[in-house]
C-alpha positions, -999 to +999 in steps of 0.1 A: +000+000+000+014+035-007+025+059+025+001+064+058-007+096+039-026+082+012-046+062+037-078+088+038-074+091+000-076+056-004-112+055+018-122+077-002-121+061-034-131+028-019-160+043-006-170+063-037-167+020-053-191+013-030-217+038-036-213+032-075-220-003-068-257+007-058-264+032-085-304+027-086-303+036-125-285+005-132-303-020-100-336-011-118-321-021-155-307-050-143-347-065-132-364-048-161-369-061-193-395-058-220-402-077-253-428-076-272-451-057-248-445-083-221-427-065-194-404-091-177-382-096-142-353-122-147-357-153-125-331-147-107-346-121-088-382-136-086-383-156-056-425-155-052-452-172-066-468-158-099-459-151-132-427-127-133-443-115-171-465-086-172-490-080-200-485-040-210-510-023-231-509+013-222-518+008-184-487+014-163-486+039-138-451+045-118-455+062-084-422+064-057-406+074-026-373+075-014-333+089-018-331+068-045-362+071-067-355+098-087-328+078-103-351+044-102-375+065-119-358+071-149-347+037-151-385+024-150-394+050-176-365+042-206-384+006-207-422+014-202-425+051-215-448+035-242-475+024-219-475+048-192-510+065-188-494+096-167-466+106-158-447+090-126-454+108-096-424+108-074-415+119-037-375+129-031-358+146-003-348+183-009-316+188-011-315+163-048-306+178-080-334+186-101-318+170-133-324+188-164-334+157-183-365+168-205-387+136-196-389+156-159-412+175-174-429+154-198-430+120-180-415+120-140-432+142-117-404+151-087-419+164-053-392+178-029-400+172+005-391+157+036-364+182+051-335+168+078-354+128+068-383+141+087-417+142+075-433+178+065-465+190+047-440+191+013-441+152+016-475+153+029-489+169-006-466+144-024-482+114-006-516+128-010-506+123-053-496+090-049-525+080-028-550+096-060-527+076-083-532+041-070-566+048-061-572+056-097-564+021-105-581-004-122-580-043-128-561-038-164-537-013-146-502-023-129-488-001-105-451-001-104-440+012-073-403+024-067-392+027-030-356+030-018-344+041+021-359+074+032-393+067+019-415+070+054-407+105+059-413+109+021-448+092+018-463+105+057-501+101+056-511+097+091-546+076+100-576+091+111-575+113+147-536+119+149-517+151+125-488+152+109-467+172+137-482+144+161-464+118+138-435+137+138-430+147+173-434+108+178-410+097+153-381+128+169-390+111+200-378+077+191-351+088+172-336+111+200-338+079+221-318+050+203-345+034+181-327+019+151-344+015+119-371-016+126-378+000+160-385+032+139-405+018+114-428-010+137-440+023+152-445+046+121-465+017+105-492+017+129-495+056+126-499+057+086-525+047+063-503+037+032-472+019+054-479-016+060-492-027+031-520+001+027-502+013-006-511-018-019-546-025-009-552+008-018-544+002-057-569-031-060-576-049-079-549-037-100-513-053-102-488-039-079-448-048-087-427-031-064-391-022-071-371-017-037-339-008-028-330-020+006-315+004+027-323-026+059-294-048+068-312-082+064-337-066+034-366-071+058-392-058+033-416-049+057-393-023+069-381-009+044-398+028+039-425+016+062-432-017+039-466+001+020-466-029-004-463-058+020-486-071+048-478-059+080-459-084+105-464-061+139-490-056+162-494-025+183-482-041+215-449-043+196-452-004+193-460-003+227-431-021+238-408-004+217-420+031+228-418+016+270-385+002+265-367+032+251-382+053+277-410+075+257-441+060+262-448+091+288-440+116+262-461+100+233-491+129+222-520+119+237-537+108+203-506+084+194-504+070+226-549+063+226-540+049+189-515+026+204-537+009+235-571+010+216-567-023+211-555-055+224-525-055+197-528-094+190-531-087+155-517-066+132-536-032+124-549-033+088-582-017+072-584-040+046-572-080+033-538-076+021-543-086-017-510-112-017-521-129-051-517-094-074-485-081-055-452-086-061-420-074-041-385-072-059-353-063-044-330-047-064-300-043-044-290-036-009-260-029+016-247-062+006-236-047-030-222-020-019-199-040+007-190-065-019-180-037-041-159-019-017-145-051-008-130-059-041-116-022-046-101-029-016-080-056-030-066-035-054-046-012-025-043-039+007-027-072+014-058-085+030-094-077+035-121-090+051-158-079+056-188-083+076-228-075+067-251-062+092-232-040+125-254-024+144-254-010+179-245+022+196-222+045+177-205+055+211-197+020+217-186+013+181-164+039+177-149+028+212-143-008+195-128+006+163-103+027+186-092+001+208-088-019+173-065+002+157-042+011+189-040-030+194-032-040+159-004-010+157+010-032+185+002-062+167+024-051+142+058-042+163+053-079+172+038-078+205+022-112+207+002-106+240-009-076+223-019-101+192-042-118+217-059-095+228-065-083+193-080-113+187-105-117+216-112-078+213-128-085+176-144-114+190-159-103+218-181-072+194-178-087+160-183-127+166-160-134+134-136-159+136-124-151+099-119-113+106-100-120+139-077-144+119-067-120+095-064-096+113-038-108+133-023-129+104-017-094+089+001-087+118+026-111+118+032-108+087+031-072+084+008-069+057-018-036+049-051-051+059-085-036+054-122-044+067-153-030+055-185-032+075-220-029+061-234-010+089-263+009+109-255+024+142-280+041+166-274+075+188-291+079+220-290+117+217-284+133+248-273+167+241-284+194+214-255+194+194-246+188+155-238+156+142-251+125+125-243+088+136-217+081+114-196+116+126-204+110+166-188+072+159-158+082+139-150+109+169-152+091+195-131+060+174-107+093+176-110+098+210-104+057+219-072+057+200-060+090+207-060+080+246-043+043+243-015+053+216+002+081+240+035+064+245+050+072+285+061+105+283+023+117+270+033+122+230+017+104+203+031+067+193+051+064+160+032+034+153-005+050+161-006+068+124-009+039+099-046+038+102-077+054+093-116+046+102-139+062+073-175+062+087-203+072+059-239+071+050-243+059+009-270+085+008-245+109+016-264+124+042-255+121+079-276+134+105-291+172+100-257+181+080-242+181+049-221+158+061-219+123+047-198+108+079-163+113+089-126+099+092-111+093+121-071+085+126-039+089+148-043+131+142-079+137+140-080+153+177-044+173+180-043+190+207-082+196+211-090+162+232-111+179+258-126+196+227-139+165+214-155+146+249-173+179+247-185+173+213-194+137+222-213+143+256-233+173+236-237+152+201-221+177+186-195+164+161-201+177+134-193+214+149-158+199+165-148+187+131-160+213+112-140+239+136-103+213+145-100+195+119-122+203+084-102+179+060-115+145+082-150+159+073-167+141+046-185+159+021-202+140-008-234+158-013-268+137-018-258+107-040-288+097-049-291+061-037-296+050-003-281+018+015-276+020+050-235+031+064-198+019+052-173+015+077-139+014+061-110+004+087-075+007+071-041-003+087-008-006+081+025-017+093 
């Protein structure tokens, strides 16, 4: 690998891999096909009952929510243009480029909404068009619906009884307290009318083939942007214990928390049958591709590399792991062999991942570059009223972690603590209420400003502390336009 300098250059570029590897353009192209009028997804993603051929004689409408659908949109458009009956409504966050591509005009409809991944009355209007559009539907029509992460704050149409701003306060609530994504999600879907299948029952009898890109770990369709085209799986004593458990059930409004208790909760909340027969569910890529792509760029700059799908926990507690994983495997690589122990059972004890430990230490030994990349979603239990997004508070206090275990014993920094660097980034390239994707954290990241940063970390405030120390470790991508959940990108050297 080329000098400890290029290290944050080289997470760069494997990052920017990764994110390629999820381009929703080319996920949708790769499942749609059409011949002869007879719209058609490959086999190898059809893993449902039914036909995967669809009948097209000018009776396709396209709705879609999300980061990513913009993009998807397009995609769906170049192969059914000729049997569209309207033009695709579409809900996107602010912030994405409005492309001057003519068919914007002509045949994709873009709604903006949705500010800071929160739900507003911008996204409210934009779910109010796709609720006329598949309630326009008729038994010759299919509904294509395009959904990528971000899509429940994009498509907010609360039930009967409880307002938007009670949906929101409700869903700050949880967030502010830990919940991760499913936590989220369980609760929003027993709040909306279109979230838990309702898109789809909505659109009967037509067809309904939905197009998702995962931005859930295990691709848990039912979570994924509130899972409006599949049945729901929760009941509202999950919601209940979700909200008890993470300490909010007292703060609830007062309509949310009547919704939540109004009934028993031993079966999921649905108006109507979910209509299973006429809906279909396609994934069209995930967190998976984008860690096998960042993987193999890896290759290209490292002796070794090694991955593992689905982290999740506290960012706070991550970063601490990440620290203490860097200063150990600097010692690991002066040929400290207690130090190589305790390498080993340190990955263990977080990770679970015989194969990583191994190579990690065998890198050691044999004092090879060595690089793991983690497909990731860490939570923040927000306690102060700071600046920051997950992915900055985790690569700060990895900072802090290593910055305190590599002073050597007269208080300086240790020769050996700068041959690594932790890149922590959202593929949406978004990260927290910034414009921020994520940070970098390495042996220099704090200088002299470590009191600085535990401030910053007690008051969630990382962004600000990077932003004002140490500007270069900040990682600005702009939206990218696709949506796959974090990339953790750990590089060390000898």
């Amino acid at each position: 690998m080329a000098s400890s300098s290029c290290l944050k250059a080289v997470a760069r570029d494997l990052f920017s891999a990764g994110v390629r590897a999820v381009s929703p353009k080319s996920a949708v192209s790769r499942v749609l096909s059409m011949t002869n009028d007879i719209l058609k997804v490959p086999d190898e993603f059809w893993n449902q009952k039914g036909s995967n051929q669809f009948h097209l004689n000018n009776n396709v409408k396209v709705v879609g929510f999300g980061k990513a659908v913009h993009s998807m949109a397009l995609a769906t458009v170049d192969v059914v243009h000729d049997h569209m009956s309207q033009p695709a409504v579409c809900s996107v966050p602010h912030g994405i480029e409005r492309t001057c591509h003519q068919r914007l005009e002509s045949e994709i409809r873009l709604h903006h909404g949705a500010k800071h991944n929160l739900p507003d009355e911008d996204a409210a209007r934009a779910a109010h068009k796709i609720f006329n559009v598949a309630h326009s539907c008729t038994r010759e029509d299919l509904l294509i619906v395009l959904i990528s992460g971000g899509g429940s704050a994009l498509l907010p149409m609360p039930i009967k009884d409880i307002s938007l701003e009670e949906k929101r306060r409700t869903t700050e609530l949880l967030a502010r307290a830990g919940a991760d994504i499913i936590q989220l999600n369980t609760v929003r879907q027993h709040l909306s009318q279109l979230k838990a299948g309702g898109l789809a029952r909505l659109a009967q009898p037509a067809k309904v083939l939905a197009l998702v890109l995962s931005d859930v770990l295990d691709d848990r369709l039912d979570m994924i942007a509130g899972g409006p085209t599949c049945p729901p799986l929760t009941t509202r004593k999950d919601c209940r214990d979700i909200c008890t458990g993470l300490g909010v059930e007292s703060q609830l409004p007062p309509p949310v928390l009547h919704h939540l208790y109004q009934q028993d909760g031993g079966a999921p909340s649905t108006q109507l049958e979910y209509p299973e027969g006429s809906v279909s569910n396609v994934i069209v890529g995930g967190n998976h591709l984008a860690v096998d792509a960042t993987v193999a760029e890896a290759s290209k700059h490292v002796d070794i590399t090694t991955h593992q799908y689905g982290l999740t926990g506290d960012a706070d507690e991550l970063g601490c792991f990440y620290g203490r994983w860097m200063q150990l495997a600097h010692k690991g690589y002066q040929g400290c062999n207690s130090s190589l122990h305790d390498l080993y059972e340190w990955i263990m004890s977080r990770l679970d991942n015989e194969t990583v430990a191994e190579r990690m230490v065998d890198a050691c030994r044999n004092g090879q570059s060595f690089c793991f990349v983690a497909g990731a979603e860490p939570t923040v239990n927000v306690r102060g009223s700071g600046v920051g997004g997950r992915s900055q508070q985790l690569a700060l206090r990895s900072a802090v972690e290593l910055s305190i275990r590599s002073r050597d014993s007269d208080g300086g920094l240790s020769s050996s603590a700068v041959n690594s660097v932790l890149f922590a980034g959202g593929t949406d390239g978004i990260d927290g209420p910034t414009d921020a994707c994520g940070a970098m954290a390495h042996a220099h990241t704090l200088g002299d400003h470590m009191s600085s940063a535990v401030v910053a970390l007690l008051d969630n405030d990382a962004y600000t502390f990077f932003k004002d120390h140490d500007a270069e470790d900040l990682v600005i991508t702009g939206p990218t336009g696709t949506n796959v959940a974090d990339l953790h990108i750990l590089l060390l050297r000898p």
